[in-house]
N, C-alpha and C positions, 0 to 999 in steps of 0.2 A: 369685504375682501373676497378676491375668486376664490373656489373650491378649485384645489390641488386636481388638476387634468392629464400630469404628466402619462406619460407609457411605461416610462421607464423612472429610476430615481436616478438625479443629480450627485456628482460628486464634486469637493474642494479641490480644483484643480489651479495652476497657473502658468499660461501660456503668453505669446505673441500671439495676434490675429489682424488679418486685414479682411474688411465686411465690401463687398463691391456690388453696387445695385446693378441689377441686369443691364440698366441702360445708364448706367454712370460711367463713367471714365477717372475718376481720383477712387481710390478706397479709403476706406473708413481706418484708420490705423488705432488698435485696441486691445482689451487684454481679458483671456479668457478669465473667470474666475471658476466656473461650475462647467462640468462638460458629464453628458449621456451617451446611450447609443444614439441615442434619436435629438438631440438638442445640444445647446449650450447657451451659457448666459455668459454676454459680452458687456465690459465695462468699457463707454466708448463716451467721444467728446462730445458726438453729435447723433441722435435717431433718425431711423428709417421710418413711416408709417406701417403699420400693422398689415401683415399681407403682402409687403414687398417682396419680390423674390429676389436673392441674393445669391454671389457664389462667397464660401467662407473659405480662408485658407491660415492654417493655426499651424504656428513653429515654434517647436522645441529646441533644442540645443543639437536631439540625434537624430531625429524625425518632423515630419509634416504632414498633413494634412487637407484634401481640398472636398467639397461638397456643394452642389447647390440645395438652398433653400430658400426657406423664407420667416420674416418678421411675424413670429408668434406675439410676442406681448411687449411690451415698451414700458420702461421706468422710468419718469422723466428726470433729467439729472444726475442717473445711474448708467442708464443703459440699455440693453434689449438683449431676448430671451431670441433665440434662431431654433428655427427646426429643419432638420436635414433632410431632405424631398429626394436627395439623389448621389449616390455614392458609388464610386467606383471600389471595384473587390479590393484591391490593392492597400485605398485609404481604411477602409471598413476595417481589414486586418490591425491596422496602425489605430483605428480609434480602438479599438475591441481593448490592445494591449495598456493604450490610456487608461482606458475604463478600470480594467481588473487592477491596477498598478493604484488608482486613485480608490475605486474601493478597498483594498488591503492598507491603506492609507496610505502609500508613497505616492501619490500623484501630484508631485511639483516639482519635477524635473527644473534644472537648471535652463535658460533663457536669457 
């Protein structure tokens, strides 16, 4: 098994998410389960290869979400772990409030 690499820790979170390879045209329609500042793990029908760059876009009920990144780790069957490469201030703000909300344990908004 790999040694835990993260930056940051994961929280229990649950969201909508749609995964879009840079050079895809359909997105990946999926469900957050874990979300960081610097990542999230997506529970999806079908994986990207490791190192894909992606833009992610995760909706709540009162807020959204968008980032590019890319295919950190792949579960096959489960899913894929994404890591955030690039964020605008706006969403930064919006994950920051996911984060504190999912660390104090309320991170499962309605969806």
């Amino acid at each position: 098994m790999e040694q835990e690499r993260r930056r940051t820790p994961r929280y229990p979170f649950t969201a909508h998410a749609e995964v879009l390879e840079a050079q895809g045209k359909t997105p990946i329609k999926c469900r957050v389960s874990e979300l960081s500042l610097n990542g999230c793990f997506v529970i999806a029908p079908t994986t990207l290869e490791k190192g894909t760059p992606v833009a992610v876009k995760i909706n709540t009920e009162n807020d959204f979400f968008e980032a590019h990144g890319s295919v950190a780790y792949i579960q096959p069957d489960e899913g894929m772990g994404l890591m955030f490469l690039e964020t605008k201030p706006y969403f930064l703000n919006v994950l920051k409030k996911w984060v504190l909300a999912a660390m104090l344990g309320k991170g499962r908004p309605s969806v």
